[in-house]
Backbone bond lengths (Angstrom), bond angles and torsions (degrees), N, CA, C in turn:
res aa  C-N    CA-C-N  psi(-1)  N-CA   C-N-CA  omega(-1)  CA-C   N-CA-C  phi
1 X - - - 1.451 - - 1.515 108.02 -
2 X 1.546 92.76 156.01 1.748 91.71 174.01 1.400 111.51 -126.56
3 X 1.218 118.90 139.52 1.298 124.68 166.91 1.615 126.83 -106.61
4 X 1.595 133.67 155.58 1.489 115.64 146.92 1.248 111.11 -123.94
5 X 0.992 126.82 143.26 1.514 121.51 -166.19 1.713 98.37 -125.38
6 X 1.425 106.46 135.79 1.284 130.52 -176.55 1.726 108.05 -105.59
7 X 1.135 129.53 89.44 1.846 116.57 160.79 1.467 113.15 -41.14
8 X 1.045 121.12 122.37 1.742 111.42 178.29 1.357 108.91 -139.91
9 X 1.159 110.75 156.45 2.162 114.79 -169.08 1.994 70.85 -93.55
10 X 1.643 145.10 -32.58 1.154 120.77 -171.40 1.496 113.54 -157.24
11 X 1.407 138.36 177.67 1.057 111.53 -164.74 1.765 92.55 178.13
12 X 1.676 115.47 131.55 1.654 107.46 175.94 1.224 88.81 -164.72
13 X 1.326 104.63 158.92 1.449 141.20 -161.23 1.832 113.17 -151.97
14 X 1.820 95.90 109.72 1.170 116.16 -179.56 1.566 120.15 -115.39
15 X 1.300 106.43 142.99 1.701 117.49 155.83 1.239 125.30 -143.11
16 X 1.157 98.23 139.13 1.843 135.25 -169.37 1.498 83.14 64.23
17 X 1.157 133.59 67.49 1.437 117.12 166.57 1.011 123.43 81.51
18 X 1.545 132.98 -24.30 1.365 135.39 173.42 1.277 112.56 -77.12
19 X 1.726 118.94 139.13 1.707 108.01 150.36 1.238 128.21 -66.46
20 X 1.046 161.86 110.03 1.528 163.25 168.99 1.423 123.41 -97.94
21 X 1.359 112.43 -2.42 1.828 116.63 161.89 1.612 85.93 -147.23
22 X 1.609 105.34 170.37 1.431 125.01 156.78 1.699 112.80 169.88
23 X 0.970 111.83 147.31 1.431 113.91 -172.55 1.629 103.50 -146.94
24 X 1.299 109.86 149.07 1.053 127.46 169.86 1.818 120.85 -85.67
25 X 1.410 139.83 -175.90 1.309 115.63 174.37 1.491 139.37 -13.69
26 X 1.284 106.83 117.66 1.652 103.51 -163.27 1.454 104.56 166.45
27 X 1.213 105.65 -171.57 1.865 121.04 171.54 1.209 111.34 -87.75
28 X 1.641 141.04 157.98 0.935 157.39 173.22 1.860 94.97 -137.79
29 X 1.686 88.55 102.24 1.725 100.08 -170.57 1.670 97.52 -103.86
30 X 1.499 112.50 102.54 1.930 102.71 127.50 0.791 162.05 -51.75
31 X 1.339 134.79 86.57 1.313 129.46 -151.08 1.878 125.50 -118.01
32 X 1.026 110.56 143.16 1.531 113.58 -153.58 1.996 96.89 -136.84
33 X 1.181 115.50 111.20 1.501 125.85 141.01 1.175 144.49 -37.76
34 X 1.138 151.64 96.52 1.326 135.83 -144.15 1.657 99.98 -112.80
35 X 1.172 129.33 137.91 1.486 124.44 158.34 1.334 117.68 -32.04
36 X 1.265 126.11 122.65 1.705 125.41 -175.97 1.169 106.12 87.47
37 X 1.167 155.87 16.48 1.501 158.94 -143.91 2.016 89.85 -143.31
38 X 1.403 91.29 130.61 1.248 133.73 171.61 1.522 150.83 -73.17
39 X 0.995 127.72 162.77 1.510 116.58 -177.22 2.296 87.82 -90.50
40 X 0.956 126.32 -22.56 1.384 133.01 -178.48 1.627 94.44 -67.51
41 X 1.220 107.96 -68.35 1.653 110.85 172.23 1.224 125.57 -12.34
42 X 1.440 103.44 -75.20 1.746 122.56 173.90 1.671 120.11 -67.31
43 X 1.088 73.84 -37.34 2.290 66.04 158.89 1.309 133.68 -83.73
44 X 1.484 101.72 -23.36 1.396 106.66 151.43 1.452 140.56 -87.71
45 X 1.100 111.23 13.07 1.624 121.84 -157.15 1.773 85.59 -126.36
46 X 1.603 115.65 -19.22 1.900 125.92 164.84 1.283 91.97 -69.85
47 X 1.495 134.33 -74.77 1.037 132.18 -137.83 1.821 101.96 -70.37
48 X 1.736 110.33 -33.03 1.510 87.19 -159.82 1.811 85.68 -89.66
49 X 1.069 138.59 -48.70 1.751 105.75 168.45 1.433 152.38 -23.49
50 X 1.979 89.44 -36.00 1.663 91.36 -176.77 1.535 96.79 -85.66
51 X 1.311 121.89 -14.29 1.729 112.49 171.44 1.526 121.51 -106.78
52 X 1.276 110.91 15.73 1.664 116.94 172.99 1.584 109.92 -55.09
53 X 1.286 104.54 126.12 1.910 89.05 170.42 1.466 109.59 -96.21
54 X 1.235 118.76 117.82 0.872 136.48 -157.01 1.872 127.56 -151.72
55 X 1.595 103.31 6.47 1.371 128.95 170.21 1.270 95.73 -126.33
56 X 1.656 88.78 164.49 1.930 119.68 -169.06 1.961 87.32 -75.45
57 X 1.352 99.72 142.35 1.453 117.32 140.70 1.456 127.43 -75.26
58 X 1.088 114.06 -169.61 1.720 114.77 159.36 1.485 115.48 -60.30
59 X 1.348 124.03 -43.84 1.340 138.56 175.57 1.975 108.62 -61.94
60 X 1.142 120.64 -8.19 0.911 122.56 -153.87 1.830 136.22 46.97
61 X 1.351 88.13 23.66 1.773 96.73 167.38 1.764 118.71 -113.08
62 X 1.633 98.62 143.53 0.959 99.53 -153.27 2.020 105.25 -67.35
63 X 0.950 106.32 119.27 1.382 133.70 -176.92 1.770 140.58 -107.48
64 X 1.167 91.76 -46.52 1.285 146.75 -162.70 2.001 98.35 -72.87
65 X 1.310 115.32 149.90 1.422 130.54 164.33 1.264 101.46 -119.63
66 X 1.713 106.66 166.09 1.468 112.79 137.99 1.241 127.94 -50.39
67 X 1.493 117.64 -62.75 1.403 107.02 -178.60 1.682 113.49 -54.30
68 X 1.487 124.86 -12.91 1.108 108.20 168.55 1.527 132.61 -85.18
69 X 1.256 111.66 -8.96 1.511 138.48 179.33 1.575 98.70 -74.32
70 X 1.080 102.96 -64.33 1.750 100.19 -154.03 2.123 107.90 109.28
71 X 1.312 82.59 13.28 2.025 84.06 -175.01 1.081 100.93 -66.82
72 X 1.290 123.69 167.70 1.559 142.08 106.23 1.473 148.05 -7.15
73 X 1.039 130.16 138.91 1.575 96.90 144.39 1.664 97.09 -168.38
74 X 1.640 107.11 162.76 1.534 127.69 -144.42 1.395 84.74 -133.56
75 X 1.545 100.02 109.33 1.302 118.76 163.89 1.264 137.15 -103.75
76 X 1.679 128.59 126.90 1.573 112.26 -133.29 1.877 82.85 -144.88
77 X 1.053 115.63 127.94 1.477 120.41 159.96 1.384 130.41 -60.33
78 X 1.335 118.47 117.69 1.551 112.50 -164.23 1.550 76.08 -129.02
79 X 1.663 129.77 140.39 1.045 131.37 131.83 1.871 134.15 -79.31
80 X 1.727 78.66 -30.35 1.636 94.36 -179.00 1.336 107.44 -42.08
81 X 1.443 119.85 -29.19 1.583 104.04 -172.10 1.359 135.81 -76.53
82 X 1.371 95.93 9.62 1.547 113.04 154.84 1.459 118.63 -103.29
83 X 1.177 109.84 53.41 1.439 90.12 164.33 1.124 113.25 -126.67
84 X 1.547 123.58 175.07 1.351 149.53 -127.45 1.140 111.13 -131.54
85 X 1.668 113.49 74.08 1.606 107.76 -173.44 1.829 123.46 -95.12
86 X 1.507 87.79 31.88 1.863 82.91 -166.23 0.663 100.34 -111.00
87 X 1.413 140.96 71.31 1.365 174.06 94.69 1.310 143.81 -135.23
88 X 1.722 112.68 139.84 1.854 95.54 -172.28 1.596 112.37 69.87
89 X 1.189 101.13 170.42 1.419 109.56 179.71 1.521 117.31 -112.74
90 X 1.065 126.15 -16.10 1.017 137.79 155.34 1.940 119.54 -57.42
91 X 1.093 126.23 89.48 1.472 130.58 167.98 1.821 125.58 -36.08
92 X 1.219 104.47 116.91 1.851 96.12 -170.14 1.601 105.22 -89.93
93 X 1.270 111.86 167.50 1.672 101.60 -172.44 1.594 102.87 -129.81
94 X 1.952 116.27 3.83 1.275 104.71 -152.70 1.737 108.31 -76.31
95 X 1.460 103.70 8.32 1.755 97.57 -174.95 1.991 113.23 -81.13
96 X 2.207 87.58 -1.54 2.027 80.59 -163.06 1.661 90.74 -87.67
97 X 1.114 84.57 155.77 1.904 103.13 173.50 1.784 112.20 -50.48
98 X 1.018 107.53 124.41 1.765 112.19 165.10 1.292 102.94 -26.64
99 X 1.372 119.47 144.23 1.204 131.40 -172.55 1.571 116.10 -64.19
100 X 1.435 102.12 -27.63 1.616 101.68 -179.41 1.891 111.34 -76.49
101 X 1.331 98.32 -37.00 1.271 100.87 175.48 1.405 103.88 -68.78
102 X 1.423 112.95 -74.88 1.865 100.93 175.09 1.303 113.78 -27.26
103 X 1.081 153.99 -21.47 1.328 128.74 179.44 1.492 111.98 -107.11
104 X 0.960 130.94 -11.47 1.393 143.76 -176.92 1.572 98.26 -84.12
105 X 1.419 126.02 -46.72 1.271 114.58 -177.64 2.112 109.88 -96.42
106 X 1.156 91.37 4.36 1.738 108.64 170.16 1.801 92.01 -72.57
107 X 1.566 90.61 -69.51 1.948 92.10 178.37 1.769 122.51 -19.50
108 X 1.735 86.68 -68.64 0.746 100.31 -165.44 1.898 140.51 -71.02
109 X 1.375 99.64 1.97 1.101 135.67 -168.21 1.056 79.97 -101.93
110 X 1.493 155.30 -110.73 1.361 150.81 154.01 1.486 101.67 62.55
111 X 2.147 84.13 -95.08 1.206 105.93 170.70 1.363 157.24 -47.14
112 X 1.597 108.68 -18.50 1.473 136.51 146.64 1.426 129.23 -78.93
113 X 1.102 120.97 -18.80 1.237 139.68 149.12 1.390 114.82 -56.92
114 X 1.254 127.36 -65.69 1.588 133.06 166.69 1.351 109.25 -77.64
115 X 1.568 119.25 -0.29 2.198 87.97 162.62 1.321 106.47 -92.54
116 X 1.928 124.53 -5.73 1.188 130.92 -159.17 1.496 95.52 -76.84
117 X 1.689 118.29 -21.15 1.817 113.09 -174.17 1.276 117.09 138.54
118 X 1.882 96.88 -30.53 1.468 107.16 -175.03 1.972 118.47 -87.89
119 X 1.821 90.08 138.00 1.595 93.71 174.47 1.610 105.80 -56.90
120 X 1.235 109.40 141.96 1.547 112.92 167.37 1.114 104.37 -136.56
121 X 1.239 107.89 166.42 1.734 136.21 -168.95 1.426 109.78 -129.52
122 X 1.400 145.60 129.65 1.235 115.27 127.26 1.403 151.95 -132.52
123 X 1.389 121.88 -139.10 1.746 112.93 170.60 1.647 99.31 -100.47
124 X 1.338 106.51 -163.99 1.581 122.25 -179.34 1.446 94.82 -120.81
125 X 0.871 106.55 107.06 1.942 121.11 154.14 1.446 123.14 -44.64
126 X 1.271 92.88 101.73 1.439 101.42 179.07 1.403 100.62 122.60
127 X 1.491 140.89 -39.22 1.156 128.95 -154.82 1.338 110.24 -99.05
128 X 1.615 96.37 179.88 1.702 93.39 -170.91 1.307 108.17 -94.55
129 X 1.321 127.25 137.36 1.464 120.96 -136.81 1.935 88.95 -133.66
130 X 0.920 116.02 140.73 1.521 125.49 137.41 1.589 135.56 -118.34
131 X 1.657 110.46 112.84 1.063 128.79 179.89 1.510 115.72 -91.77
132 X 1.158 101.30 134.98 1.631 113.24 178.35 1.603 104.32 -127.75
133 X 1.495 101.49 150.14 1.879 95.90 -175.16 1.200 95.13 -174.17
134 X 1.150 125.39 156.52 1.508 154.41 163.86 1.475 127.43 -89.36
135 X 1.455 126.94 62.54 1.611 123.78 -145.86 1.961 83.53 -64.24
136 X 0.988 107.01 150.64 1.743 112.63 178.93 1.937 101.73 -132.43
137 X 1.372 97.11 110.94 1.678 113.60 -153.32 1.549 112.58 151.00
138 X 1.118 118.74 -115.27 1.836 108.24 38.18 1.926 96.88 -111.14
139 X 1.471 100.93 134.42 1.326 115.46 160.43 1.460 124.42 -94.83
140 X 1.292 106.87 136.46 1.598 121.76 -178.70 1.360 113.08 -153.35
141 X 1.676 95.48 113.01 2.000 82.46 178.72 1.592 97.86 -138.33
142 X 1.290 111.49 141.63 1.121 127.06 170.62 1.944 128.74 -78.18
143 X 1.008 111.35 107.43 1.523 118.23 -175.05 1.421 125.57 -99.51
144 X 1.149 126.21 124.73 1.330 123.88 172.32 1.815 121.21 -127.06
145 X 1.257 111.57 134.00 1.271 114.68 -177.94 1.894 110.97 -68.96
């Protein structure tokens, strides 16, 4: 699986106009399925997020977890993050997981994410989504299982 993870002071995710996730301090997680990718995948790709250090300490270095914060985090389906730009200009997508699987291990990532402690939020899989967020850093790190 792939993730990108955004640090953000805020973070929401709407369709047709509605909010339907949002969180205040926390992560704003992308998350992407990969063909061959697992229910092992997504529980591990929970575990190393909810313990990334990746917030200020007292010292102001990044030290710090979610689970040590008390954050959030807003989990949003990105397939794009498989795509295939090494060639052409046109981006290929055939490395992301079938849609049924992508969303089943989208779930389920979710769900390992929130047995780890952390509040979560999320988007609807599949839909056309608008995200708004506040990267606070700005932090951005890219994860792969």
């Amino acid at each position: 699986m792939r993730a990108l993870v955004q640090r953000v002071s805020e973070a929401a995710v709407r369709v047709d106009g509605t909010t339907i996730g949002e969180i205040g301090p926390g992560l704003l997680v992308l998350v992407c399925a990969m063909a061959g990718d697992s229910e092992a995948e997504a529980d591990k790709l929970a575990r190393r997020i909810a313990r990334m250090r990746i917030f200020r300490d007292e010292a102001g270095k990044m030290n710090r977890a979610l689970l040590d914060t008390g954050g959030a985090a807003l989990v949003v389906s990105q397939f794009t993050l498989a795509a295939d730009t090494a060639s052409g200009n046109r981006p290929g997508f055939s490395r992301a997981a079938a849609p049924d699987l992508g969303e089943r291990l989208y779930l389920r990532f979710a769900e390992a994410l929130a047995a780890e402690g952390i509040e979560v939020a999320t988007g609807r899989f599949g839909a056309d989504m608008k995200v708004a967020l506040v990267n606070d850093g700005p932090v951005t790190i890219w994860i792969e299982t």
